[in-house]
MIZAFI-857272 format. One line per 10 residues: number of its first residue (from 1); their letters; for each residue x, y, z of C-alpha. Coordinates in pm, 1 decimal, always signed. Layout:
<pts>
NUM> A> X/Y/Z  ...
</pts>
This chain:
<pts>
1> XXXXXXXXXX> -2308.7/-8686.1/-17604.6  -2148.9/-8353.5/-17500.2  -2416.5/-8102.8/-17601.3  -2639.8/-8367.5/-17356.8  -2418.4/-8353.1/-17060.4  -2415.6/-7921.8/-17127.2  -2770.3/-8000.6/-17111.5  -2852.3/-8083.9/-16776.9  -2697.4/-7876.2/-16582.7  -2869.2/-7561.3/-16726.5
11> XXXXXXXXXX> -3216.9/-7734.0/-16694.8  -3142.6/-7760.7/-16313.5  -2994.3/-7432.3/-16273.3  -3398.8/-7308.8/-16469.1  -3532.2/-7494.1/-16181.9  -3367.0/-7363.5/-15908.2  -3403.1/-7036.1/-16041.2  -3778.1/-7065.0/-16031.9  -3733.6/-7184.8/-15708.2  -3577.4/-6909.6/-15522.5
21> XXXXXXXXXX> -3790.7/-6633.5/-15715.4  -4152.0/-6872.0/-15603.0  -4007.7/-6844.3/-15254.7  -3913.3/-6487.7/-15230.7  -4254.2/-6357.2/-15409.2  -4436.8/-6582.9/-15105.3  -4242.9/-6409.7/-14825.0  -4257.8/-6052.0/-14976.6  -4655.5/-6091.1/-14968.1  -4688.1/-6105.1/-14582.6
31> XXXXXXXXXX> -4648.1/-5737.5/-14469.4  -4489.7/-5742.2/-14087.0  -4761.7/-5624.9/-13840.5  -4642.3/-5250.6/-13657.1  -4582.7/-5199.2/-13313.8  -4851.0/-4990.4/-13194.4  -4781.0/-4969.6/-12831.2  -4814.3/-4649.6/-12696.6  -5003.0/-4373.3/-12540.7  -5384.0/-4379.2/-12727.0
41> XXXXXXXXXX> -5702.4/-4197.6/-12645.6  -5967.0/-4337.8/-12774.8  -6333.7/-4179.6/-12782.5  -6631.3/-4380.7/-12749.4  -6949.1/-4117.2/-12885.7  -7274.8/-4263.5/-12843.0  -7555.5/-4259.1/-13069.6  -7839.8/-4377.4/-12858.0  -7791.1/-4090.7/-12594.7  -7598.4/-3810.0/-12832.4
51> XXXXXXXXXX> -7375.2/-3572.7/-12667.9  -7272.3/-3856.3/-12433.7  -6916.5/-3976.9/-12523.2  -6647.8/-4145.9/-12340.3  -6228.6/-4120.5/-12362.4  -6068.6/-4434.7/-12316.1  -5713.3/-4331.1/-12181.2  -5490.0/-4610.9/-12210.7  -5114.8/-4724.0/-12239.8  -5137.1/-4972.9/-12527.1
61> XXXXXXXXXX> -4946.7/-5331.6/-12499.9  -4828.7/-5505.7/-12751.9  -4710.4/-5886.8/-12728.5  -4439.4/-6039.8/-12945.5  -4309.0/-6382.7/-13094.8  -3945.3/-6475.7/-13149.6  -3909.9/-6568.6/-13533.8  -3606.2/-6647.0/-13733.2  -3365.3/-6460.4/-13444.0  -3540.0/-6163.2/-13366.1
71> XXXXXXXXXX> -3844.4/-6068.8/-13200.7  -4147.1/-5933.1/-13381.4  -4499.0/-5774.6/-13302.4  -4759.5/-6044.6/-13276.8  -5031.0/-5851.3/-13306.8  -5220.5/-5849.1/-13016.2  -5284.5/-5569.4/-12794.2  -5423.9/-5521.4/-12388.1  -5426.5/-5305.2/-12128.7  -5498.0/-5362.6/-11730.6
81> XXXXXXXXXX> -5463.9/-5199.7/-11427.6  -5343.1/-4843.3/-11433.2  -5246.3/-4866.0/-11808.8  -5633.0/-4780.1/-11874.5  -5835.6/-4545.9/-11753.0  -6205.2/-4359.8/-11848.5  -6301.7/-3957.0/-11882.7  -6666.9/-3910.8/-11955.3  -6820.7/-3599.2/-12173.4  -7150.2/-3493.1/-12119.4
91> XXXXXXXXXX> -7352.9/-3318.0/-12325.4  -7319.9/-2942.1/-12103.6  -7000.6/-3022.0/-12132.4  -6915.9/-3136.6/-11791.3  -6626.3/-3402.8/-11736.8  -6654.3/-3698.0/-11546.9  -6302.1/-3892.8/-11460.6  -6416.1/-4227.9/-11404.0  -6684.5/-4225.8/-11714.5  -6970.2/-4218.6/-11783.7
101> XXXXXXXXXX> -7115.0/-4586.1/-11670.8  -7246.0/-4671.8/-11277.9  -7066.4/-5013.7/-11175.7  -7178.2/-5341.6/-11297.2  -7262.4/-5668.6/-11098.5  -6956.8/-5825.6/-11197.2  -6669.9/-5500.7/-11177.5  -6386.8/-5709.9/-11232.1  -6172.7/-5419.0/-11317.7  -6068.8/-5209.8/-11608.1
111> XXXXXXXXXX> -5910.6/-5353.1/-11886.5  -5892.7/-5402.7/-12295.2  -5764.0/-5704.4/-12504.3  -5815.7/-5777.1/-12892.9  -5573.0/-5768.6/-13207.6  -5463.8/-5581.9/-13504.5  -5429.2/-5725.1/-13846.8  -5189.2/-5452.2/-13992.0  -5213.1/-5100.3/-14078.7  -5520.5/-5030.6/-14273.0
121> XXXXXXXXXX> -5642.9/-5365.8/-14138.7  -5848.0/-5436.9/-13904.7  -5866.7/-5340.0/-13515.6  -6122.5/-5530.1/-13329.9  -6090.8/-5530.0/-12954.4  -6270.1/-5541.5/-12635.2  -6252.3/-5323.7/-12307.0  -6402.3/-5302.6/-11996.9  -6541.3/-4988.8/-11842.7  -6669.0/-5006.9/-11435.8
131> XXXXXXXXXX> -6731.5/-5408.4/-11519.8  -6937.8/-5318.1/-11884.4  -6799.6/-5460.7/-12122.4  -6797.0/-5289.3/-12484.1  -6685.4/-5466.9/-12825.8  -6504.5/-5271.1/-13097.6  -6487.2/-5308.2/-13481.3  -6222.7/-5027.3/-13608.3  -5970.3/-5021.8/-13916.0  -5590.6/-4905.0/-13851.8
141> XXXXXXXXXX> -5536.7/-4645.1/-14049.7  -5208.6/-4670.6/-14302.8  -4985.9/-4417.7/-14026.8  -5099.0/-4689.8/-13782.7  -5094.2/-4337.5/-13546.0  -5495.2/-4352.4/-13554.9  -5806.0/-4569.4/-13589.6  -6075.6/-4515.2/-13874.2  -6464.8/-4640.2/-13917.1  -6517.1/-4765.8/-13567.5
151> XXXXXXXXXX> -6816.7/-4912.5/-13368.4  -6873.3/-5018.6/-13082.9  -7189.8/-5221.6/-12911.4  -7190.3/-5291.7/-12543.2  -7214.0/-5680.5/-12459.9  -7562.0/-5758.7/-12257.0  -7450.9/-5859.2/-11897.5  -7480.6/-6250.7/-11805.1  -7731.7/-6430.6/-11650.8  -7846.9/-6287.3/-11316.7
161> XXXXXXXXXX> -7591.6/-6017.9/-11321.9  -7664.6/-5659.8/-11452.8  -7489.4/-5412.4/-11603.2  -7395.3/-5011.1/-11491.2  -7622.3/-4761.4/-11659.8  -7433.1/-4574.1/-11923.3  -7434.1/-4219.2/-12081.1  -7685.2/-4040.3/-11845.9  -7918.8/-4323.1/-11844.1  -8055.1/-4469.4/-11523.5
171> XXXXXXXXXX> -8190.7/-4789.1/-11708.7  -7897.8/-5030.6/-11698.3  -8119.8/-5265.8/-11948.1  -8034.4/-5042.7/-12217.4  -7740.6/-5182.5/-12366.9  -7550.4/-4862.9/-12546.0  -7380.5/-4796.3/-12928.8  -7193.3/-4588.1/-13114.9  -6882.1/-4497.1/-13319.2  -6537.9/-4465.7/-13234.3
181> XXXXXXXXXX> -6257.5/-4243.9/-13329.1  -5862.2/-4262.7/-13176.8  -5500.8/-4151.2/-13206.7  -5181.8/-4157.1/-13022.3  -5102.9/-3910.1/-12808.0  -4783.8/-3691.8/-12672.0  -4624.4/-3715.6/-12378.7  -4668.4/-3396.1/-12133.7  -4481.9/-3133.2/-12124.4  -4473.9/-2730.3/-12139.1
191> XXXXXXXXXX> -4621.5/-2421.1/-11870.6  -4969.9/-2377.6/-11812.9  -5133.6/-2049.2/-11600.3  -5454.7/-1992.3/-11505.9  -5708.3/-1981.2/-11181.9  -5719.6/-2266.0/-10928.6  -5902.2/-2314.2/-10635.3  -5667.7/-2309.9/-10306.1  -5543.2/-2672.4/-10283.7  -5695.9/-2738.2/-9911.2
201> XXXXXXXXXX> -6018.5/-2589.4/-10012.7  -6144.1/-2889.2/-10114.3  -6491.8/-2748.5/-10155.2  -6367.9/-2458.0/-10384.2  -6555.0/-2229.1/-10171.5  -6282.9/-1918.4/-10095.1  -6082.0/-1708.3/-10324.8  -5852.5/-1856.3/-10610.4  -5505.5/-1847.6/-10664.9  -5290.7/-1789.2/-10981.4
211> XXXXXXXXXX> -5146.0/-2056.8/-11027.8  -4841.9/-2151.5/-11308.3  -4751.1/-2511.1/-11364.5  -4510.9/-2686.8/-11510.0  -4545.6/-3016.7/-11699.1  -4299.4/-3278.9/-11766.9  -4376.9/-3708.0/-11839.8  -4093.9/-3973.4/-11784.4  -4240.9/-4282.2/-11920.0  -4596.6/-4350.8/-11765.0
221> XXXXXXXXXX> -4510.5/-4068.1/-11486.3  -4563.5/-3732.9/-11478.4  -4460.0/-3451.7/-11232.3  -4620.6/-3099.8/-11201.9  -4438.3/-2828.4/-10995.2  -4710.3/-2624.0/-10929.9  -4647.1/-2216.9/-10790.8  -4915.2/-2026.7/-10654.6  -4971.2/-1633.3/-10589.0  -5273.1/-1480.1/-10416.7
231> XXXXXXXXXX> -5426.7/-1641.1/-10124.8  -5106.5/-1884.4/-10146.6  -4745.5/-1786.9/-10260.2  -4582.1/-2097.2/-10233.8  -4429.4/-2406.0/-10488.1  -4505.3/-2777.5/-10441.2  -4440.2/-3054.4/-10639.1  -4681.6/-3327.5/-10755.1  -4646.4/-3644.2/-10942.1  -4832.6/-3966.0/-11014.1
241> XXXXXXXXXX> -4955.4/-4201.5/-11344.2  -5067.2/-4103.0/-11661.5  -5248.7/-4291.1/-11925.0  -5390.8/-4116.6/-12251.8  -5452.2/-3763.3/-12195.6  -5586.2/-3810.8/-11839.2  -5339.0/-3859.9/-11519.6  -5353.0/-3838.9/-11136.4  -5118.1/-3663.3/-10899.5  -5040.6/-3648.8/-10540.2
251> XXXXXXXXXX> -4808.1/-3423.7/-10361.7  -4800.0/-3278.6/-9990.2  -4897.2/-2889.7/-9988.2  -4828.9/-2691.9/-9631.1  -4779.0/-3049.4/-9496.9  -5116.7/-3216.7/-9584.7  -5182.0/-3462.4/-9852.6  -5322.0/-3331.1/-10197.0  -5460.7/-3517.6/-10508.1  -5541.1/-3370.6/-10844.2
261> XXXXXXXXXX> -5667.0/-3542.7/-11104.1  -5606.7/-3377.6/-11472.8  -5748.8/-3374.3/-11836.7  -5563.3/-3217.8/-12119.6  -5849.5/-3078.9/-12328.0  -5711.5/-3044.1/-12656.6  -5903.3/-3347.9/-12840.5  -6230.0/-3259.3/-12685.5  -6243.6/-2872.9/-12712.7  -5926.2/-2843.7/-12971.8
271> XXXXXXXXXX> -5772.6/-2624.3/-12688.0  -5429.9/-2664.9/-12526.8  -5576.3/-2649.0/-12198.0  -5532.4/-2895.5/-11826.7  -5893.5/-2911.5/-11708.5  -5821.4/-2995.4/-11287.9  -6044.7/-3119.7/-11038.8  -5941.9/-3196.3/-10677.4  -5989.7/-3504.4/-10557.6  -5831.6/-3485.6/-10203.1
281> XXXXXXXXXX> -6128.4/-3599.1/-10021.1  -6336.7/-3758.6/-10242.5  -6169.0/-3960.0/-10538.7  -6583.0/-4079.3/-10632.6  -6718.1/-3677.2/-10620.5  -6402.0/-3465.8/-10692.1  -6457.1/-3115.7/-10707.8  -6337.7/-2861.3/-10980.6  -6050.1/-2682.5/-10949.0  -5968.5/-2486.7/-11265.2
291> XXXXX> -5842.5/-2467.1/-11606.2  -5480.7/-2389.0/-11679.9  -5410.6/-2255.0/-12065.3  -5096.4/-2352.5/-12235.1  -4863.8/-2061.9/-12197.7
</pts>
């Protein structure tokens, strides 16, 4: 009667013990999903019209979900309003803030929604460009600092609406394709020198100054004091949003308002270089400004 009564309480003690090691296996199997928020540039390349590609310059949201205490990324990702914003390539090599599709029908805005399933899961997502709307297929790489095997397709616009032609093309029936690449991106910083047209010569018609700048990003903001020597010897300060690699900043210069907006080049031409265009008068046709070279 004693070695039974020894007897059961080891056989429960087996069972919990199987218990707890079922349970912990299960919980250990579902990896947490990363926080990817964050500065991205994406680029869009297309194959239908090659040499035709498009940066998607956004400030990547997250959402989250309280579990067990704490809160935890949920997975999916957006972007609206001034967290996105486009830069189109063309094939000459020309730049095009904006991008590179004519408005839609229905231009409801800018903006990007979808989800990740982990790093090196999948990243499927759509976003809106001038009211065209494009739908991604991508895998987060392991770093979850970049995207891998991408493709997009643009979605065919709905009944008796029409979409913006895309990528050079002035048939908006053509619905456009390609791949798509993207990483994370720095924040601004560091002194750049080079040639700009005088700020109030918004046709870039007279003689240049030199111009040195100075770069610095506080969250989504950045501020550029800007000195000038030629045809101007003077320092002014500018400052305004920045999503991705591409920003917008105003400032007043000799007591008029001026607006740049800015590219930094180094994904597109692997040079640390601020491609400017100056978009005082005209945010739709700015014109160029210069190039200022990392110092």
């Amino acid at each position: 009667m004693k070695r039974s009564f020894l007897l059961f309480p080891l056989v429960a003690l087996a069972i919990a013990l199987v218990s707890c090691s079922s349970g912990g296996s299960s919980s250990s199997s579902s990896a947490p999903v990363p926080n990817i928020s964050g500065s991205w540039e994406l680029i869009a390349a297309s194959s239908l019209n090659p040499g035709y590609s498009t940066g998607i310059e956004v400030a990547l949201q997250e959402g989250q979900v309280f579990v067990n205490g704490i809160y935890q990324e949920n997975g999916q990702i957006s972007a609206s309003g001034q967290q996105i914003s486009f830069v189109g390539f063309t094939p000459t090599g020309g730049i095009v803030f904006g991008g590179n599709c004519a408005v839609a029908t229905d231009d409801s805005g800018n903006s990007l929604s979808g989800s990740i399933s982990g790093v090196g899961g999948s990243m499927n997502f759509s976003y809106t460009e001038n009211g065209n709307v494009f739908n991604v297929s991508a895998v987060l790489d392991p770093s979850g600092q970049t995207i891998d095997s991408g493709t997009y397709t643009e979605q065919t616009a709905p009944a008796g609406q029409s979409n913006g032609a895309c990528n050079g093309s002035s048939d908006s029936t053509l619905i456009d394709a390609g791949s798509i690449t993207g990483a994370t991106v720095s924040k601004f910083s560091g002194v750049y020198a080079g040639q700009i047209c005088e700020p109030l010569d918004t046709a870039c018609t007279n003689s240049k100054d030199t111009a040195t700048a100075t770069l610095s990003q506080s969250g989504t903001t950045l501020t550029v004091e800007l000195t000038l020597a030629g045809a101007d010897n003077t320092s002014f300060t500018l400052t305004g949003p920045v999503t991705g690699n591409s920003f917008s900043v105003q400032g007043p210069f000799q007591g008029q308002p001026v607006t740049y907006y800015g590219y930094y080049e180094l994904a597109q031409k692997n040079v640390n270089s601020i491609y400017l265009v100056n978009a005082t008068t005209s945010a739709q046709s700015p014109t160029y400004a210069g190039t200022l070279a990392v110092q």
